[in-house]
C-alpha positions as CSV (number, residue, x, y, z in Angstrom):
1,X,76.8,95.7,90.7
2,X,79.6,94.2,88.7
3,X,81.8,97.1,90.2
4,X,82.0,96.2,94.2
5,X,84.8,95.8,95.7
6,X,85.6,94.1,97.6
7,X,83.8,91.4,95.5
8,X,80.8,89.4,98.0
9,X,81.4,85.4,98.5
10,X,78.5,85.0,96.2
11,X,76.1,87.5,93.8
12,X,72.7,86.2,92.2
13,X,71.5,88.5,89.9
14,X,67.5,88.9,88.8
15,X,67.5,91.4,86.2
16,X,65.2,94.5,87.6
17,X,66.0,97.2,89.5
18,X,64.8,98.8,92.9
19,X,63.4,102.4,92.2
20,X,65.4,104.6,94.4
21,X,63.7,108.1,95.1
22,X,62.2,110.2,97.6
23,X,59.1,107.5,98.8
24,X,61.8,105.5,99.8
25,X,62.5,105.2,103.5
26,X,65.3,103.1,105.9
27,X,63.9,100.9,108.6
28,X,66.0,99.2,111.0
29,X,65.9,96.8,113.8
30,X,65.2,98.6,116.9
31,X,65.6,96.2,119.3
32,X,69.2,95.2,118.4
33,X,72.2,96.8,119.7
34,X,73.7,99.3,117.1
35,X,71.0,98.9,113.9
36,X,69.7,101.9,113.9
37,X,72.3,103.8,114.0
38,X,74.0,101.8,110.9
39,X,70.2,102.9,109.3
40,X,71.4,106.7,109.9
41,X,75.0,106.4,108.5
42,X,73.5,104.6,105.3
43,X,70.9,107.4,105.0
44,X,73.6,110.3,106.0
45,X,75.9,108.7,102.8
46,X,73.1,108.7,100.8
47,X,72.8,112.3,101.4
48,X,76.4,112.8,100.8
49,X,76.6,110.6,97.4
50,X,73.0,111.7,96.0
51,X,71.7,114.4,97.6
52,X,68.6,112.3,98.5
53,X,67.4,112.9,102.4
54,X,65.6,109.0,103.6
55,X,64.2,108.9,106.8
56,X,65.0,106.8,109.1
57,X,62.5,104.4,111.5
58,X,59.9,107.1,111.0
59,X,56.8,106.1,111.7
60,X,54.5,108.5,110.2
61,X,57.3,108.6,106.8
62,X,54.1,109.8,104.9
63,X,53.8,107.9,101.6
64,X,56.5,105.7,101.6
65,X,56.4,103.4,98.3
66,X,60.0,101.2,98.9
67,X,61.5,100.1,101.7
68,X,65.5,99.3,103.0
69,X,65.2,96.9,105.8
70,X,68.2,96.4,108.3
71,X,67.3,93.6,109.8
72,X,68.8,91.8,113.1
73,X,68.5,87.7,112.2
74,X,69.1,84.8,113.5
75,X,69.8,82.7,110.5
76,X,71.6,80.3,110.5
77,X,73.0,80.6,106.6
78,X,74.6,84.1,108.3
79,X,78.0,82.3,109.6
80,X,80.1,84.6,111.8
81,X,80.0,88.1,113.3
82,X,80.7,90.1,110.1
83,X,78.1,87.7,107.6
84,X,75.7,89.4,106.1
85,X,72.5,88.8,103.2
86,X,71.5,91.3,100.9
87,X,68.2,91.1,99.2
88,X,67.3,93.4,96.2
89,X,63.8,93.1,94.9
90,X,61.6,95.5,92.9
91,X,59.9,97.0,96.1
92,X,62.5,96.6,99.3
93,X,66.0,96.1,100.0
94,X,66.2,93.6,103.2
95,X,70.0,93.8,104.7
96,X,70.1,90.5,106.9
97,X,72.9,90.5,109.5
98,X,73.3,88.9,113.6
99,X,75.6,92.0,114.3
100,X,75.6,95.8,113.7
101,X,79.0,95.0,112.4
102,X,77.7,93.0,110.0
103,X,74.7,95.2,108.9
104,X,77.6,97.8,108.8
105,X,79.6,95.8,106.0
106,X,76.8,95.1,103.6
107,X,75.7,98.9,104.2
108,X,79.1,99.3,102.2
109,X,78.4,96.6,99.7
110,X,74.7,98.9,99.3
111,X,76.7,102.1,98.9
112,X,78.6,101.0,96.3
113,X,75.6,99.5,94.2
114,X,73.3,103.2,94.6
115,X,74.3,105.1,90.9
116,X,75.5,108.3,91.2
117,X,73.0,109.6,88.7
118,X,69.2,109.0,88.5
119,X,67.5,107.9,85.6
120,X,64.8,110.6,85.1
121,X,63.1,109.2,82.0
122,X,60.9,106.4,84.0
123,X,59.2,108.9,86.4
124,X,58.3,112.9,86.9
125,X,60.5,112.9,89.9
126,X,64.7,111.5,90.2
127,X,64.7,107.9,90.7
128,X,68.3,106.2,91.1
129,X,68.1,102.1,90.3
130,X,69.9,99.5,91.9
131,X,70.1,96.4,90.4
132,X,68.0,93.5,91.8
133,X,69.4,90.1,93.4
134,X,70.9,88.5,96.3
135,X,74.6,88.8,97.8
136,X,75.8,86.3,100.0
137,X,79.0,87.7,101.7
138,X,81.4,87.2,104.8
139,X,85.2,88.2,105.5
140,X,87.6,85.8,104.0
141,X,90.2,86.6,107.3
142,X,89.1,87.6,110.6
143,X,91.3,90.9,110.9
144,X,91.5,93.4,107.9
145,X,93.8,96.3,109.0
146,X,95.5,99.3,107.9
147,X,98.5,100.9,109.6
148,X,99.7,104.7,109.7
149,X,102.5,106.0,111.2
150,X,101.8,109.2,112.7
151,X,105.8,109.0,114.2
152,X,108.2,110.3,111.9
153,X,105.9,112.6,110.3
154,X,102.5,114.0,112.3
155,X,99.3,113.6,110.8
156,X,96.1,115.3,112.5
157,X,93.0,114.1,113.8
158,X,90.8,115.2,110.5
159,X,93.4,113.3,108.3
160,X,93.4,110.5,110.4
161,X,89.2,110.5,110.6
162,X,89.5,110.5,106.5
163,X,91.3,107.6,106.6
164,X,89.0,106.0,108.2
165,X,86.4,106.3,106.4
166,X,88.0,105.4,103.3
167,X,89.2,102.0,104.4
168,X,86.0,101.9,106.3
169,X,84.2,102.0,102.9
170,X,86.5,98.9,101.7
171,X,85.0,96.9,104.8
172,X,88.9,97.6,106.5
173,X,87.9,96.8,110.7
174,X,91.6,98.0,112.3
175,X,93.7,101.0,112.2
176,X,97.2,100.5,113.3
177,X,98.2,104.0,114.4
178,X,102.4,103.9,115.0
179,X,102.2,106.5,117.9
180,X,106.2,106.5,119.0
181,X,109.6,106.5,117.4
182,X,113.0,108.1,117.3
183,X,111.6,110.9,115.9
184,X,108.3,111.6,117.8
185,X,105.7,111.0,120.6
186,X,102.6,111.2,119.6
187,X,99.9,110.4,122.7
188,X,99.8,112.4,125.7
189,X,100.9,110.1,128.5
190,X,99.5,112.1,131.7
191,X,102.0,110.5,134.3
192,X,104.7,111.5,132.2
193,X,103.9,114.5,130.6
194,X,107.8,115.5,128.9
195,X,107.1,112.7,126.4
196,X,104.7,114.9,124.1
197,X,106.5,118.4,125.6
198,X,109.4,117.3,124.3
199,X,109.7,113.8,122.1
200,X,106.3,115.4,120.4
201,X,107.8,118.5,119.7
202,X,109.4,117.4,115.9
203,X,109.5,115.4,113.2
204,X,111.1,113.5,110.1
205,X,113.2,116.7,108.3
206,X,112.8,118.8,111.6
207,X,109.4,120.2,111.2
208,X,107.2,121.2,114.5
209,X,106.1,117.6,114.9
210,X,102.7,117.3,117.2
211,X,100.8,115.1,119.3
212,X,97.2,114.0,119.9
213,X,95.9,115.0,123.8
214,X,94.1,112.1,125.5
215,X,91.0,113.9,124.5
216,X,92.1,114.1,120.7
217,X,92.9,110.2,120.8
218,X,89.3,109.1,122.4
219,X,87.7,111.1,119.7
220,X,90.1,109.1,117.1
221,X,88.8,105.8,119.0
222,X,85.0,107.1,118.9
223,X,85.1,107.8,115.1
224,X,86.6,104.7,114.2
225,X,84.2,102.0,116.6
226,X,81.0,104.0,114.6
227,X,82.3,102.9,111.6
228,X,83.2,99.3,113.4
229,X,86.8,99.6,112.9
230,X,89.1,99.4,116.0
231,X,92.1,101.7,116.7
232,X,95.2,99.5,117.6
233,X,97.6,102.0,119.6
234,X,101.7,100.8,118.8
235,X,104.0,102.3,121.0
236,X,107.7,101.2,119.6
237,X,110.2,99.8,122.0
238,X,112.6,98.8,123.2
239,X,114.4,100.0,120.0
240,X,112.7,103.5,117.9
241,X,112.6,105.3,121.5
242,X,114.7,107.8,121.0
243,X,111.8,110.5,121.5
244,X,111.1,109.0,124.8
245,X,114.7,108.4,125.9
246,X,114.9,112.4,125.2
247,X,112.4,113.3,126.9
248,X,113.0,110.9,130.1
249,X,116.8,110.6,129.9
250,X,116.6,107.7,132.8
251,X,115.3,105.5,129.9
252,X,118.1,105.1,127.6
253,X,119.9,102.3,127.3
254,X,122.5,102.6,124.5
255,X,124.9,104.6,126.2
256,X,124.8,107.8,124.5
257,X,122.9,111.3,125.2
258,X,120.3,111.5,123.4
259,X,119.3,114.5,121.5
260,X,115.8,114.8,119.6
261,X,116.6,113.0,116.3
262,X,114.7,114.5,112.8
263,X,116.9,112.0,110.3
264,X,115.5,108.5,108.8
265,X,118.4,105.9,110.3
266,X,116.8,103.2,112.2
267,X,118.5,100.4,114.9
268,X,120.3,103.2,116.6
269,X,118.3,103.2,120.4
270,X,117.0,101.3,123.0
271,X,115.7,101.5,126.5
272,X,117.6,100.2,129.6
273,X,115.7,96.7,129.6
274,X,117.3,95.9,133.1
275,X,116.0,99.1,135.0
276,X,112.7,98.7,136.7
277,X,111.8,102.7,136.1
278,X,111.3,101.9,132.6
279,X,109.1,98.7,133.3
280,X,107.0,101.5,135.6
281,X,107.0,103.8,132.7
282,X,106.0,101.4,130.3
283,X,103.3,99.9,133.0
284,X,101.7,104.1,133.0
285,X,101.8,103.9,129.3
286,X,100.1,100.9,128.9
287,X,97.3,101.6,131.7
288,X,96.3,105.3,130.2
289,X,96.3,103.9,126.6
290,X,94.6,100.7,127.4
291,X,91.7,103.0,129.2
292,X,91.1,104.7,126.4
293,X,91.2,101.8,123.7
294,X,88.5,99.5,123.5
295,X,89.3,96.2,121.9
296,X,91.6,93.8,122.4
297,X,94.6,94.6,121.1
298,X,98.1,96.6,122.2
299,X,101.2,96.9,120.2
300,X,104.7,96.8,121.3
301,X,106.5,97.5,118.3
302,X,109.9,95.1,119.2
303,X,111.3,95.5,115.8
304,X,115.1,96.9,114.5
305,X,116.1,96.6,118.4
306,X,119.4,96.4,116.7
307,X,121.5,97.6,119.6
308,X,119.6,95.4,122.3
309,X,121.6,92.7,123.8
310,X,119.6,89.6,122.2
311,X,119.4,88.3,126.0
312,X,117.8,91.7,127.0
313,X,116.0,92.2,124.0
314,X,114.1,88.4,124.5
315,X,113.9,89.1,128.9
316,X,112.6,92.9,128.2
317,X,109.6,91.6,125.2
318,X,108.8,88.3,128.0
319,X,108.3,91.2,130.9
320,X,106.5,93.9,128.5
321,X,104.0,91.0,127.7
322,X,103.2,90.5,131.7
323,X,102.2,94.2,131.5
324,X,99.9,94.4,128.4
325,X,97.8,91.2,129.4
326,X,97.4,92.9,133.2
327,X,96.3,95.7,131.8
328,X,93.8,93.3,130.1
329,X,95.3,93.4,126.3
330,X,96.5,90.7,123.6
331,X,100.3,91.9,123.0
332,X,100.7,92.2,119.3
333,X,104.7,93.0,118.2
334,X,106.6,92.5,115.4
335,X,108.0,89.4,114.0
336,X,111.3,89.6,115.9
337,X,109.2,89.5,119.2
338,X,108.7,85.8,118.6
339,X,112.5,85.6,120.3
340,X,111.0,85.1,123.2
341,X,109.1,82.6,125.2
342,X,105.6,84.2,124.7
343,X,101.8,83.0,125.7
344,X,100.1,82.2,122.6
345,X,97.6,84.6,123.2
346,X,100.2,87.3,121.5
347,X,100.0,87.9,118.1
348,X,103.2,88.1,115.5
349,X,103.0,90.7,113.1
350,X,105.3,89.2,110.2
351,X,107.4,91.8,107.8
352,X,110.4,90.7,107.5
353,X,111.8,87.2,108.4
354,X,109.7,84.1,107.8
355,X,111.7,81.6,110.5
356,X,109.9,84.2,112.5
357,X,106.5,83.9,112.1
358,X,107.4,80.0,111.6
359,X,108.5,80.4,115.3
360,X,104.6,81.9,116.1
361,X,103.3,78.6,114.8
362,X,105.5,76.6,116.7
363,X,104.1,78.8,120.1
364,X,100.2,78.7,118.7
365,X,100.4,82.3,118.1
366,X,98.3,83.8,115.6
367,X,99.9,86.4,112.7
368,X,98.9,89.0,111.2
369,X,100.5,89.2,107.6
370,X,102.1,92.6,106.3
371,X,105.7,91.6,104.4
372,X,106.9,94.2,103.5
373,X,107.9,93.0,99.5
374,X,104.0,92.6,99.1
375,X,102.2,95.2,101.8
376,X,104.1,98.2,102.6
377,X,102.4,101.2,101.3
378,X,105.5,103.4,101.7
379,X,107.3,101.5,98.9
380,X,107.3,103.4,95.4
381,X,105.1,102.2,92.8
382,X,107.9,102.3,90.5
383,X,111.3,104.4,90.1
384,X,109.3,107.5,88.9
385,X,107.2,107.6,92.3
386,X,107.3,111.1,93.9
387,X,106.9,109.5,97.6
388,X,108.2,106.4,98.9
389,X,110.9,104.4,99.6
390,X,112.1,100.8,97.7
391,X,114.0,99.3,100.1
392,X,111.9,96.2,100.2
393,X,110.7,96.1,96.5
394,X,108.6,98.3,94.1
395,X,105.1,97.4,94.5
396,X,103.1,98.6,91.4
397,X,99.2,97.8,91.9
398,X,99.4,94.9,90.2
399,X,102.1,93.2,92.4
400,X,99.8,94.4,95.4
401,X,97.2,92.0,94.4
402,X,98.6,89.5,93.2
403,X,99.4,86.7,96.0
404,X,97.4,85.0,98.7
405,X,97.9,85.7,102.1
406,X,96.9,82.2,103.5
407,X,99.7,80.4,101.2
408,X,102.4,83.6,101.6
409,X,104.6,81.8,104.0
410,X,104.8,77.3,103.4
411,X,104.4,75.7,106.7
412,X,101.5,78.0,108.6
413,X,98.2,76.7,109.2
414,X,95.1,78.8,107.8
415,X,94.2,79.1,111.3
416,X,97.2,80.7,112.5
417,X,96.5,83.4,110.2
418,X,94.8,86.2,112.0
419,X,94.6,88.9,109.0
420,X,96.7,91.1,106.6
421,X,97.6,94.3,107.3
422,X,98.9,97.4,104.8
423,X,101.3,99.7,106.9
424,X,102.4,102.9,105.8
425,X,105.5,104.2,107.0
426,X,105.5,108.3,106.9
427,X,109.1,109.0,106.5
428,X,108.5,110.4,102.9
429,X,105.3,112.0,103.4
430,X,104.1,115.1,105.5
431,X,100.7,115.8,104.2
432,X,97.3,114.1,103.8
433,X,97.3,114.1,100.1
434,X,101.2,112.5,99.9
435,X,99.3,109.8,102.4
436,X,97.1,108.9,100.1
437,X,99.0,109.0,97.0
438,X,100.3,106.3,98.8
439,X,97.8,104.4,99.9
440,X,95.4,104.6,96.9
441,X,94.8,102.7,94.9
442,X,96.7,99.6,96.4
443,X,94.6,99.7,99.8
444,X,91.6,99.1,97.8
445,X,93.7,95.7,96.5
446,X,94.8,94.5,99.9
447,X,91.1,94.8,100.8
448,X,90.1,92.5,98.7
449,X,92.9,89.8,99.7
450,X,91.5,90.3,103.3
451,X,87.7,89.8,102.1
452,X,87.6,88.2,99.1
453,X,88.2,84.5,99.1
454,X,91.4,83.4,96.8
455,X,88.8,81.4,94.1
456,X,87.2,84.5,93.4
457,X,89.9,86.9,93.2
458,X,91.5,87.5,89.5
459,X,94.0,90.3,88.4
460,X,91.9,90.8,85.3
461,X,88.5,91.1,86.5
462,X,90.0,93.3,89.8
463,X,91.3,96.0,87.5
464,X,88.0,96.6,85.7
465,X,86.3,97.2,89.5
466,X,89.1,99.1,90.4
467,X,88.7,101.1,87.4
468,X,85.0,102.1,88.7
469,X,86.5,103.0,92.0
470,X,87.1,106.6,90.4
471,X,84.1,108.6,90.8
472,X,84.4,107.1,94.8
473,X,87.6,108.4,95.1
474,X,87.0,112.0,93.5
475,X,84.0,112.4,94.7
476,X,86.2,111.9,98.5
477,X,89.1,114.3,97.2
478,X,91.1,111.4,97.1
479,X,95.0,112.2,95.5
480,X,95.3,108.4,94.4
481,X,97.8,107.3,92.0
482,X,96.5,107.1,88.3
483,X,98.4,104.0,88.0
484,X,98.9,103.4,84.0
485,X,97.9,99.7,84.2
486,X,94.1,100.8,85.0
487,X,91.6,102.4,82.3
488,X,90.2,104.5,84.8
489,X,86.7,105.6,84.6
490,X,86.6,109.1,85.0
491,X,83.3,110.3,84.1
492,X,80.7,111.0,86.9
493,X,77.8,110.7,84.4
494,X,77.6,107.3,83.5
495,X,74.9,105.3,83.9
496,X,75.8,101.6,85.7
497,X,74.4,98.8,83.9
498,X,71.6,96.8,85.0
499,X,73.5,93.9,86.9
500,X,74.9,91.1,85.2
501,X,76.5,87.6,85.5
């Protein structure tokens, strides 16, 4: 139990061990909203990790020795929508939670605690132990995201759905998905229907590009809200809009003709910000994403406008955010939308410049935190990296740990901080295994900073857990990066300890 990560507010250990086996079955709250079917996924990645088959809220489960509980309480020690109790005794396993989001996080925390191998020598039949005790745990920030950008390089609905799980496994709620740049469209827009015909139809290096239908997208949005993660759609603008300005010529605002664009140079387009067509366009956008996207959140992008009149830039991001909150959405852009004279209901997404995200506190805004020295999963581990870029910094894994969100930037409040987020930029990267050669193992890390509170976060313990993360990660087919600063444990055949203090 001395593996988890991301490591629970508080673990109380008792020294035993819950038997495991096939008299075990999953029982749920049937009443509440959503419990049951967190019961099945934790039974379904049983299955997947163990080859074990529990039943679930079966009422005649035959003989049934143990018992996993997911319980729907109203405790009062469970503080927030995501807090959740874990009890581990010799005979049950009681999950307490007030949400199925909740129950859904400490189903992770369980996952990670069930060995991979049984111990055979106690009984006639395979019996896997879990350590006994109690874990007290709840998010240390509210938002815990991950960003792809599916722009400058396409990445396809199964890719995307792996992603999803894995930083649903490290208690990640948000995907980010970067749907639009120069060099591509990525979402069927059915009003204006060149936009994937034509801005869809490449890619970073000239390659055939793609685009998800509407259909494609809703599945995208279904997978994720099972695993209680939301999809936050970004649609770049009014610079990186090259792909639409091609596609809808009336758009462009930078006084050239555009032509679709496969290179990596940034700043070099914007839309018309004083034509009303491209407030209509942007108005269809919004609308048939917004329909398909639960959740609160829409993303406007706003940064590099570099050839945007500051004027027009600050009047266009003002107008753009009258659109998102009719369509019934929290405008999210990054820093540089701060410019303007915004509600504080939007939300700054700092990278770059720190006298903006200053400027969100000054508004009441809340930020989410992804600098891009600290955060950006495109940048090279080191100079030997075979993808990435280091235009902001290397970031080995150690560097990726190794700071505190909520003291990154002197001068904002704790409770302007909404989250962290890790984006990945795809300009360097085509395939699902380059994806997460980047992302792995230094998503695991800023899953932790977004859980784990600050006091019980430490470099040296961190890389013995992350070291355990291996069999996880093979077992997934994940192409992480055997970073040499962790002793990674390789072996699939090692029994985990009875837990400890």
């Amino acid at each position: 139990m001395e593996s988890m990560v991301p490591k629970p507010l508080e673990v109380i250990p008792t020294h035993s061990a819950f038997g495991l086996n096939q008299y075990t079955a999953i029982y749920t709250s049937q009443t509440a909203n959503g419990f049951e079917e967190v019961g099945q996924f934790l039974a379904d990645k049983i299955k997947d990790k163990i080859n074990l088959r529990l039943s679930v809220n079966e009422s005649d489960a035959g003989s049934v020795e143990r018992i996993i509980y997911i319980n729907q309480s109203d405790s009062t020690a469970l503080d927030g929508k995501e807090s959740y109790q874990l009890y581990i005794t010799k005979d049950s396993v009681i999950l307490n939670a007030k949400t199925a989001e909740a129950a859904f996080r400490g189903v992770q925390t369980l996952r990670q605690i069930v060995p991979e191998i049984s111990n055979d020598t106690l009984t006639e039949h395979p019996m896997w132990l879990i350590p006994t005790g109690k874990i007290i745990d709840r998010p240390n920030l509210e938002y815990r995201g991950g960003m792809l950008d599916v722009a400058r390089h396409f990445f396809t609905v199964k890719e995307v759905k792996k992603y999803i799980d894995l930083l649903a496994y490290y208690k990640y709620n948000a995907l980010h998905l970067h749907l639009s740049d120069d060099q591509g469209w990525r979402i069927e827009i059915k009003s204006w229907p060149k936009l994937t015909e034509i801005g869809g139809s490449t890619e970073v290096g000239g390659g055939e590009g793609g685009f998800y239908t509407q259909e494609e997208y809703a599945e995208i949005v279904s997978y994720a809200l099972k695993q209680h993660m939301l999809i936050i759609p970004e649609i770049d603008m009014p610079g990186h809009t090259n792909a639409a300005s091609v596609s809808y010529p009336i758009l462009n605002g930078n006084g050239k003709t555009p032509k679709l664009y496969t290179g990596m140079r940034v700043g070099f387009s914007t839309f018309d910000t004083r034509k009303d067509t491209v407030y209509a366009f942007i108005d269809d956008v919004v609308r048939e994403i917004s329909a398909l996207t639960p959740g609160p959140f829409f993303h406007i992008g706003g940064d590099e406008s570099h050839v945007t009149k500051k004027k027009d830039y600050i009047y266009f991001v003002e107008r753009v955010e009258k659109i998102v909150q009719k369509h019934g959405k929290r405008m999210v852009g990054w820093d540089e939308i701060m410019q303007g004279d915004l509600d504080k209901t939007s939300v700054a997404q700092h990278w770059n410049t720190e006298k903006n995200a200053l400027m969100a506190v000054e508004k009441g805004a809340q930020i989410i935190l992804s600098p891009a020295k600290k955060a950006y999963l495109d940048m090279q581990y080191d100079s030997l990296s075979k993808h990435g870029l280091h235009w902001a910094a290397y970031i080995p894994v150690d560097t990726a740990y190794i700071w505190t969100p909520k003291k990154f930037i002197a001068g904002i409040p704790e409770e302007n901080i909404l989250g962290i987020e890790a984006p990945l930029w795809s300009e360097t990267i085509s395939t699902g295994s380059e994806l997460e050669y980047l992302a792995f193992p230094r998503a695991i890390g800023y899953s932790e900073l977004g859980w784990t509170t600050a006091e019980n976060r430490d470099w040296e313990n961190y890389k013995i857990r992350l070291a355990d993360q291996a069999p996880f990660l093979e077992r997934m087919e994940v192409n992480y990066y055997p970073s040499k600063l962790i002793d990674w444990k390789k072996s699939k055949h090692t029994e985990r300890p009875i837990l400890k203090d």
